[in-house]
N, C-alpha and C positions, 0 to 999 in steps of 0.2 A: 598210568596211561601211556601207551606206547609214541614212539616218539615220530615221527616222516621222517624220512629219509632225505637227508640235501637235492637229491635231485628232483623227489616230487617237490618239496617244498620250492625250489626254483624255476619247475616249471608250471607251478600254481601262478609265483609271482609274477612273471615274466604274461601268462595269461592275463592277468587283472591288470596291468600296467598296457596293455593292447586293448580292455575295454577303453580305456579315458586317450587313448592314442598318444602313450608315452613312448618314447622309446626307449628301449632297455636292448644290452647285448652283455651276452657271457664274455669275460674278459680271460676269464681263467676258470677252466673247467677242474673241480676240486673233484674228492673220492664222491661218488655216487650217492654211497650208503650213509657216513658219516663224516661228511667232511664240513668244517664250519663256512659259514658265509658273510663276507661282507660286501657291502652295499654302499657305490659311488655314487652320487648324484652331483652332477657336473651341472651349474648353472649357464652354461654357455657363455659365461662372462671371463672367463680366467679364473674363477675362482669353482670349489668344490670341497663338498662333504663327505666323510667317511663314516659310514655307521656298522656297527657288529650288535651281533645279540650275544648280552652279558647275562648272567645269574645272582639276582638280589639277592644276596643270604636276610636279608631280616623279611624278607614276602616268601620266599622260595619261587617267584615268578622267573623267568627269560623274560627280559626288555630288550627293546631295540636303543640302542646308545648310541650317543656320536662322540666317536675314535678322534678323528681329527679335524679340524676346517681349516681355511686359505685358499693360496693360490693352486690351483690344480695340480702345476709339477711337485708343488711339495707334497700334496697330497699322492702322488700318484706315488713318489717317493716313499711314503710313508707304506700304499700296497706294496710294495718291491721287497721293504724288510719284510712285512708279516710274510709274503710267500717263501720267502729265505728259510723263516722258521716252520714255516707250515707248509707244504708244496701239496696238501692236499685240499686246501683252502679254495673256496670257491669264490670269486671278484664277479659281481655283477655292479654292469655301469648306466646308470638312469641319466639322459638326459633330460631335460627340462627347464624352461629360463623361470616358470613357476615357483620352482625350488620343490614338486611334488612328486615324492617318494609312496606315497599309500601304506610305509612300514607298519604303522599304525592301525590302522583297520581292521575290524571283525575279522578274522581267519587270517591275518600273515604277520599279528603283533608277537 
């Protein structure tokens, strides 16, 4: 099965995150075609999550994971290296005090 490309997949989600009137901003515009993304959701409180989609070797699935949680500057800290390594890397940043990301969902798990 062929795979989307980071930037339809981002502006899938970024669509569906505007049905339920989330707001979400590209933080860091990664390579188009294949570049990986991760995903902040900023609780508006100081604190924030970092999620990436990983590859379960015993399912062979892509899940959605969470990289890191805390205080948002550690978190943010924590995007800063992965862009260090990757500068192709796409940061999208969800806010919501809900803590609701949609990662999970029919069409963007």
């Amino acid at each position: 099965m062929p795979r989307l490309t980071a930037r339809f997949w981002v502006d899938a989600y970024l669509a569906r995150l505007r049905v339920y009137d989330i707001p979400a901003f590209v933080v860091a515009h990664g390579d188009d075609t294949g570049g990986a993304v991760l995903v902040k959701l900023a609780t508006l409180d100081g604190n924030a999550v970092l999620f990436q989609k990983s590859f379960d070797l015993m399912s062979g699935a892509r899940t959605w994971v969470e990289m890191t949680r805390g205080p948002e500057a550690e978190v943010d800290a924590s995007v800063a290296r992965q862009r260090g390594f990757d500068p192709d890397l796409w940061v999208i940043e969800v806010e919501d005090r809900q803590g609701r990301h949609l990662l999970h969902e029919d069409g963007l798990a």
